[in-house]
N, C-alpha and C positions, 0 to 999 in steps of 0.2 A: 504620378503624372508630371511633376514639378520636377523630376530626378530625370526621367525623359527628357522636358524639353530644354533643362537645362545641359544636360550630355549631348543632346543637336545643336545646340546653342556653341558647345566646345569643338564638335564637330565642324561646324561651318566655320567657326573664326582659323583653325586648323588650316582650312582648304582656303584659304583668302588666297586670292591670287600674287603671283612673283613681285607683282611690281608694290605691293601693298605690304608685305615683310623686311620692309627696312623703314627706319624713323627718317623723317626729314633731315636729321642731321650727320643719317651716317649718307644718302644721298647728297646732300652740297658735300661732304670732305671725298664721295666717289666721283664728286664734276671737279672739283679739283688735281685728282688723281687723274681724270681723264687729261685735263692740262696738260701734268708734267709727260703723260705717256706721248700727246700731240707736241709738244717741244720737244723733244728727243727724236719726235719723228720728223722734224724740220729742220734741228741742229746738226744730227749724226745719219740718221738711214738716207734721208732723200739727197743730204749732199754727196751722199759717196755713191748714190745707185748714179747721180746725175755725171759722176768724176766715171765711172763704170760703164756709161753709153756715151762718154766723149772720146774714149779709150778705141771703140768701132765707128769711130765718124771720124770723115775730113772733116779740113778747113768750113767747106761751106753747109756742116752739118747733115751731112749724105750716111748712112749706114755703107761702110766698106770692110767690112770683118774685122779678120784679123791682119789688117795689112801693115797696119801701123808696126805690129810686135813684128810680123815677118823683115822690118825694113829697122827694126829695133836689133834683128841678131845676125843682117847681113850686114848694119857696121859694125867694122869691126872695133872703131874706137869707143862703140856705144857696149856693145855686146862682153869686151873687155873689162867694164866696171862691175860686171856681175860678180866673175870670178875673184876680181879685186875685193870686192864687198866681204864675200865669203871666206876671204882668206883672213883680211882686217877682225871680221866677227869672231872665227872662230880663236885667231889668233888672244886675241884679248880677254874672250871668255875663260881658254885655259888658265890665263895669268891671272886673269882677275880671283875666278872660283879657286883657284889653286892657293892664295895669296888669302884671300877673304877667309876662307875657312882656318888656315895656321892663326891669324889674327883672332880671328873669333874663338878658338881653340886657346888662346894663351889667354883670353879676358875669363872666357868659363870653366875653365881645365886646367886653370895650373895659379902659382903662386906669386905671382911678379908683383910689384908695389905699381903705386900708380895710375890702376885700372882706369879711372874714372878721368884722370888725365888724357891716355889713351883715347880713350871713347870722344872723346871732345874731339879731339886732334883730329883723327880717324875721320870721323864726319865732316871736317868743313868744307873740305870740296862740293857738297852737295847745298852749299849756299853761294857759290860762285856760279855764273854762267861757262856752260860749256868751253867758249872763246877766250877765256881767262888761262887754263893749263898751253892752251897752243901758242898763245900769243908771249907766257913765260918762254915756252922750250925756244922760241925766237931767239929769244935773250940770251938763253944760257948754250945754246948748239947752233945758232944761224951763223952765217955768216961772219958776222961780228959778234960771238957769242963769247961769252968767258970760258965753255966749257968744250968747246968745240972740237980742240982733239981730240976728248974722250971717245969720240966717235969712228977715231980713225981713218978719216979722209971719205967716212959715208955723210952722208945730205940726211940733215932732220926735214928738210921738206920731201915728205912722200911716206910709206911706209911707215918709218919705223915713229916720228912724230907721232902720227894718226892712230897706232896703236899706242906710244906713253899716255899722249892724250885721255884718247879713250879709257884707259885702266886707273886714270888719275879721276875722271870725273864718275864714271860708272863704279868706281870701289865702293862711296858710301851706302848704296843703292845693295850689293852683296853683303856688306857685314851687318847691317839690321838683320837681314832676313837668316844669316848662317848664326847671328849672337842667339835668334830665337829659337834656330834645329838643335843650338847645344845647350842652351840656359839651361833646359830641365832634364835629368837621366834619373834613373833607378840605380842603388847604390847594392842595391841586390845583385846584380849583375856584373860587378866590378867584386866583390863578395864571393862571387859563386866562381868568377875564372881564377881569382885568388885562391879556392881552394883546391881548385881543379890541376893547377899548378902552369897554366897561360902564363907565358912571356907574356911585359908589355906591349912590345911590338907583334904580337899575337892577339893581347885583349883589345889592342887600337884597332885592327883591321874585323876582328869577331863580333864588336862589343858598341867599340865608339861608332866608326863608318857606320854599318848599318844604320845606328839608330838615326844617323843624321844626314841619310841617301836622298830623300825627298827635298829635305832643305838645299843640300848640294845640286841636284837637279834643277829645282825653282830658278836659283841661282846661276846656273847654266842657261837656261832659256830667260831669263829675264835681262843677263849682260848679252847673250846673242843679238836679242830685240831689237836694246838702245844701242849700239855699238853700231850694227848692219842699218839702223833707220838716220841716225846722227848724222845730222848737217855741219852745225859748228866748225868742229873739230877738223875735217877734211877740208874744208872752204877756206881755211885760215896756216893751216899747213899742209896741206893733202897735194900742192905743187903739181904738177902735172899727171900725176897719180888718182884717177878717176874712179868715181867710187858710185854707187846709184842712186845715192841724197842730193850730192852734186852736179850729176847728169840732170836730174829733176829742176833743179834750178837753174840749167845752162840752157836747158830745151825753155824754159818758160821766160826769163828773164832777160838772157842772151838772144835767141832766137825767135822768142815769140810764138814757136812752134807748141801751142796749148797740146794738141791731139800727139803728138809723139810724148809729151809732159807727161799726159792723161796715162799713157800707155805704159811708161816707165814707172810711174807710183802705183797700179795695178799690180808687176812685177815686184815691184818693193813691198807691197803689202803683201804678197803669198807668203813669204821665210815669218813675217809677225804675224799673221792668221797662224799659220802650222804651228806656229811655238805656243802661241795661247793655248792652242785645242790640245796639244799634249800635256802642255802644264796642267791643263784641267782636271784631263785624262787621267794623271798620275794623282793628282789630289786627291781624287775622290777614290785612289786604293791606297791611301794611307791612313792606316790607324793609329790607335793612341795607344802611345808606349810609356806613359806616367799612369799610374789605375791608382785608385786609392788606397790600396795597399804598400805602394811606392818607399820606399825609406831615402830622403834625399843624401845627396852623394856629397862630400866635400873633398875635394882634392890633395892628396899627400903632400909631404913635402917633398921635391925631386930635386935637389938642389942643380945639377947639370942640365935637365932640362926647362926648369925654372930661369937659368942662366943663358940660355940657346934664346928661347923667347922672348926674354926680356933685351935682349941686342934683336930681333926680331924687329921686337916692336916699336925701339929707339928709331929703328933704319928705315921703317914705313914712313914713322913720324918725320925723321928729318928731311925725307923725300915729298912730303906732302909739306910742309914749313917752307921748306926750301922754293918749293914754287909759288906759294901764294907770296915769300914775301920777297922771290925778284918779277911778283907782276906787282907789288906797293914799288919795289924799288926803281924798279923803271918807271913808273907812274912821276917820280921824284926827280927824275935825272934830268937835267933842264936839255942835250942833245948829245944823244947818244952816238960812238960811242966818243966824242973828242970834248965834253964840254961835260963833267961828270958832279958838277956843282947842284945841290939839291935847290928846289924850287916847285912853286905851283904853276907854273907854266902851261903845263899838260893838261891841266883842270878848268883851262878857260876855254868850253870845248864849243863857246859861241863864234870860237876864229877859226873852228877847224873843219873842214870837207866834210861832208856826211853826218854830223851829229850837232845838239848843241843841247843845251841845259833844257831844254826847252822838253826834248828828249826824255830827261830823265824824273821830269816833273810829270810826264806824260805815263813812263812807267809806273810813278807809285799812286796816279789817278787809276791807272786799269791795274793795278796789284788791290787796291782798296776795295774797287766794283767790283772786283772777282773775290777777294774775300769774305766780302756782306752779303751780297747779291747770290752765290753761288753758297756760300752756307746756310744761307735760308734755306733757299730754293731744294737744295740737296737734303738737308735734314727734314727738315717737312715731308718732301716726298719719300724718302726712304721710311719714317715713322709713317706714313701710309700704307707703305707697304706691305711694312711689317705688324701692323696693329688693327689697321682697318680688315671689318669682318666682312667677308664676301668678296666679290668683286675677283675671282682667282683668274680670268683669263686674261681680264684688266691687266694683273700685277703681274702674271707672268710675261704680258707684252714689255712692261714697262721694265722688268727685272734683264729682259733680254738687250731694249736698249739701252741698256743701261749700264751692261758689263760689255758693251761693243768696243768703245772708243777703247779699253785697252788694248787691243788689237791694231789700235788704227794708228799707222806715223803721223805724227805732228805735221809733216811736211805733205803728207796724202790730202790730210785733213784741212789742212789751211787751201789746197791747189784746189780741192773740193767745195771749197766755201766759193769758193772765183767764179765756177762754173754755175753755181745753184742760187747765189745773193746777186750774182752782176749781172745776172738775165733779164732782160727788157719785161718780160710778161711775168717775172716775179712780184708778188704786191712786197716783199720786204726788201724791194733791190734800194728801196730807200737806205738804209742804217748800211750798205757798203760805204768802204771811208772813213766810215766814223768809225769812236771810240768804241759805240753800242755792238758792232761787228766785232772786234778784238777782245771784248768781254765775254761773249756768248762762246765765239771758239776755245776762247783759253776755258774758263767752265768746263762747254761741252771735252775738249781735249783731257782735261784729269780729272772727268766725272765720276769715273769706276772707282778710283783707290777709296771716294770720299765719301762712296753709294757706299761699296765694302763696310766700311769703316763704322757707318752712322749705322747699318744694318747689325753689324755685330753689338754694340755698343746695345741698340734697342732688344733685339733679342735675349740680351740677359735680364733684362725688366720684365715681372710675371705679367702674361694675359689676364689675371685676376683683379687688376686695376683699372681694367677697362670696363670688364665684369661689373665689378663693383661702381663705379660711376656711372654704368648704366643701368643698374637697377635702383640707385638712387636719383633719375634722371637727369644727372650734370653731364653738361654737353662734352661730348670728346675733344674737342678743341680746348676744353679749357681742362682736361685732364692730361694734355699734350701741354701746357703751358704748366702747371702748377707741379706737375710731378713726372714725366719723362724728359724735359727739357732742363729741368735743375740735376735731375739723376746722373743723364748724358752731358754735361756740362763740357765734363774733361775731353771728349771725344769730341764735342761741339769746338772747342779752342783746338784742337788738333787738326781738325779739317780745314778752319779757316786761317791756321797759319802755314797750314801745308798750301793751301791754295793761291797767300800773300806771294809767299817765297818762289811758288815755281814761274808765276805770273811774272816775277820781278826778271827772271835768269832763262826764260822761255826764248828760241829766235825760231825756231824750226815751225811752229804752228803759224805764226803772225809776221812772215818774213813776205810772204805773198800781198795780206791783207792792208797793210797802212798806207796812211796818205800821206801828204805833202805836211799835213797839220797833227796826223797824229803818228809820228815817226817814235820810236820807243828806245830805251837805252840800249838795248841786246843787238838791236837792230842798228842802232847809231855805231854800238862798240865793231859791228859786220861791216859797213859803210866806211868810216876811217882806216878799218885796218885795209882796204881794197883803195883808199885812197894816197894811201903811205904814212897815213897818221898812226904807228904803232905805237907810239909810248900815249898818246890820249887814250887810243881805242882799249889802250891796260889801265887809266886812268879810268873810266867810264865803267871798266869791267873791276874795276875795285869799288866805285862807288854804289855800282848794286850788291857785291860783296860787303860790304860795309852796311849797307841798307838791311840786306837781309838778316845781317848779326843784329842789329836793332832790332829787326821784327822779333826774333828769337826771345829778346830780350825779355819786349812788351809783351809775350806770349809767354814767359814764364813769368813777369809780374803780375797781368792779368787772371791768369792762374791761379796765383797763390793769394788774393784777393776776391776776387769769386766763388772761390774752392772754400773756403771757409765758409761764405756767408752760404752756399750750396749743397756743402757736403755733409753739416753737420750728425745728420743722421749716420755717417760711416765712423763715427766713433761711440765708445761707450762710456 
């Protein structure tokens, strides 16, 4: 009788109803999670559904279709920046992927000294603001440029700028991702065409391409993306040569015309929707071409083409040297070009139009909030995601807002923030102006890479520790503090100086949103150069280059100070 009514006794707790099968505290970390899924739904969807129904409305908020776009592709000076756009993007992508891959081919596949040199050099363009390469090619092709024959009596304003540009700042952005399609092969396979008796130039097109088609693709749509969405870069040398980041800011800035604005960033988001969903597309049919069976590969000695490469790689480098340091050396030059005496002149940017120190104190306040403030907030929720049991509809909302903003231009994003924070019957039209709005965009703006990032990182951490802390009833939160936050340490420092750095060199998201009082470097360096201040606005645009080599800095000393007292379990 006792085995009875203890087996109904198991029965009924069994049948406990839904809401009675989770502990107290895995409910508070699921009202948490509801949080971040409702600030994503305030940051990213409702600003862009709102930028999406101003797109069909006039002036006085009336639903008028599509009249906007129909009056978008009967100008013709409007309708002409498409194909400009398109031609820019694609232009750049070929050079860029074509270029990134030889580069990342000579780091992983051959023998050249220096590597690690290389690699340094190779990336630093991706710690300068975009406005930094355009405002060099001034220097060395404008007008009064040192190098200006080399051009042949063509103009660097327009075209051909707008693509150096573009393949100067979007390059470090291709060879991460192409170092990582070639870092790893099977030595098997170089082995087997060896026996087969494959030409090299047989085993490269058989062997190599293949295995590194996905990464080349990525890389094709992801230089597409930023090249076709990029403000900077056209705004500062793109001369009368009209492109659709700059129509976007002529219709809003210029004009005032929000609803043609609205219509144009619509248009600009289709090409970065389509390229995400394909890149997706393709991800998910790529497999894994390292198995465990794998025998790693080390590269022959070719001496001729060890020797090709390595002037290769000289010629990158001197091309990337070369321009960061005639935007120091203009920065230097007390008046260009008749007065070539070095000085700090250019640095006292309290006397100059459009920008001032004030600016650039103001950058590394929202570089600071966006890397505390947004590494919490990102690492939290992503270890929600990924750890918290239940809740699947929850996290699939949240996983979706989440991987959106890569899709979304910075410049969509910030024209979208204008329409949805500066609205009268908004309760948060307060924080427009302020600093608190330029924090949240930039966040919300490179939320994805950081959600990725933190997602993968926890993912490798067993479920079993969760397990196990909650059968010994220690609260999840303090199993998230004591042992997945020391684990993920190194991926925790990675996101928050990837977060410093982009904040510091950003103008495209936050060109719309500042005030009078919170005006930012990126934005100061856009300002002086439209004002005639170009050797400041190269000034300004070195001094967040210079900013963000410190950040780097403090991110590898932090590093290697935390990692110790954090990692100690990864060694034996």
């Amino acid at each position: 009788m006792s085995q009875a009514a203890s087996s109904n006794a198991s029965l009924a707790s069994s049948k406990k109803p839904w809401y009675g099968r989770r502990s107290l505290d895995e409910w508070s970390l699921g009202g948490v999670l509801v949080v971040g899924v409702i600030g994503l739904l305030l940051c990213v969807v409702l600003p862009l559904y709102t930028l999406l129904s101003k797109s069909v409305q006039n002036s006085d908020g009336q639903f008028i279709g599509l009249a906007n776009f129909a009056k978008f592709v009967s100008t013709p000076s409007l309708y002409s920046s498409v194909s400009n756009s398109l031609f820019i993007a694609l232009l750049s992508t070929l050079i860029v992927t074509s270029l990134s891959f030889l580069a990342a081919y000579a780091i992983c596949r051959t023998r050249i000294p220096l590597k690690n040199f290389f690699r340094i050099v190779l990336v630093l363009p991706i710690l300068s603001p975009s406005l930094l390469p355009a405002i060099s090619l001034v220097y060395l092709f404008g007008n009064q440029g040192i190098l200006k024959e080399l051009l042949m009596g063509e103009s660097i304003y327009g075209p051909i700028g707008i693509v150096i540009g573009s393949c100067f700042w979007t390059f470090p952005h291709a060879l991460m991702i192409m170092i990582t399609a070639l870092a790893n092969t099977d030595a098997r396979l170089y082995e087997s065409a060896e026996v087969l008796g494959a030409s090299p130039m047989r085993t490269f097109f058989t062997v190599t391409l293949p295995a590194a088609k996905y990464g080349i693709i990525s890389v094709a749509f992801v230089i597409f993306t930023l090249v076709i969405t990029d403000f900077g870069v056209p705004k500062v040398i793109g001369g009368q040569f009209n492109v659709l980041a700059t129509d976007i800011y002529k219709q809003v800035i210029g004009q005032q015309n929000f609803e043609m604005g609205a219509a144009v960033s619509v248009i600009l988001l289709l090409p970065a929707v389509l390229t995400f969903i394909t890149d997706r597309w393709l991800q998910r049919r790529q497999s894994a071409l390292l198995t465990s069976k794998a025998v790693p590969w080390t590269p022959p000695v070719r001496t001729i083409v060890d020797k090709a490469f390595l002037l290769l790689m000289v010629a990158v480098s001197v091309v990337i040297l070369g321009i960061i340091a005639m935007a120091v050396y203009a920065s230097l030059v007390t008046f260009w070009p008749y007065n070539l005496n070095l000085s700090l002149k250019n640095y006292n940017f309290d006397l100059m139009d459009g920008g001032g120190w004030d600016s650039y104190w103001n950058s590394i306040e929202l570089a600071a909030y966006t890397a505390v403030i947004g590494t919490g907030f990102i690492f939290f929720q992503s270890y929600l995601v990924a750890k918290l049991a239940g809740f699947k509809v929850l996290k699939w909302f949240f996983h979706l807002f989440a991987i959106l903003p890569l899709a979304v231009p910075g410049l969509v994003l910030g024209l979208a923030y204008i329409f949805f924070f500066n609205a009268p019957n908004n309760p948060l039209n307060s924080i427009y102006g302020t600093m608190a709005i330029l924090v949240v965009c930039t966040v919300s703006h490179f939320y994805t890479v950081c959600h990725l990032t933190a997602t993968t990182a926890l993912k490798q951490i067993d479920a079993e520790f969760e397990s196990v802390s909650a059968s010994l009833k220690v609260p999840q939160i303090l199993t998230f503090w004591r042992v997945s936050l020391p684990v993920c340490m190194p991926a925790v420092l990675d996101i928050a100086s990837y977060l410093f750095v982009n904040a510091m060199t950003t103008v495209s998201a936050v060109v719309f949103l500042y005030s009078y009082n919170t005006t930012l470097a990126s934005v100061a360096v856009l300002n002086m150069d439209d004002a005639g201040d170009i050797a400041p606005a190269a000034a300004m645009a070195v001094m967040i280059m210079m900013t963000c080599m410190l950040a780097r800095v403090a991110h590898w000393f932090l590093g290697s100070v935390l990692l110790k007292k954090t990692q100690h379990w990864r060694k034996r």
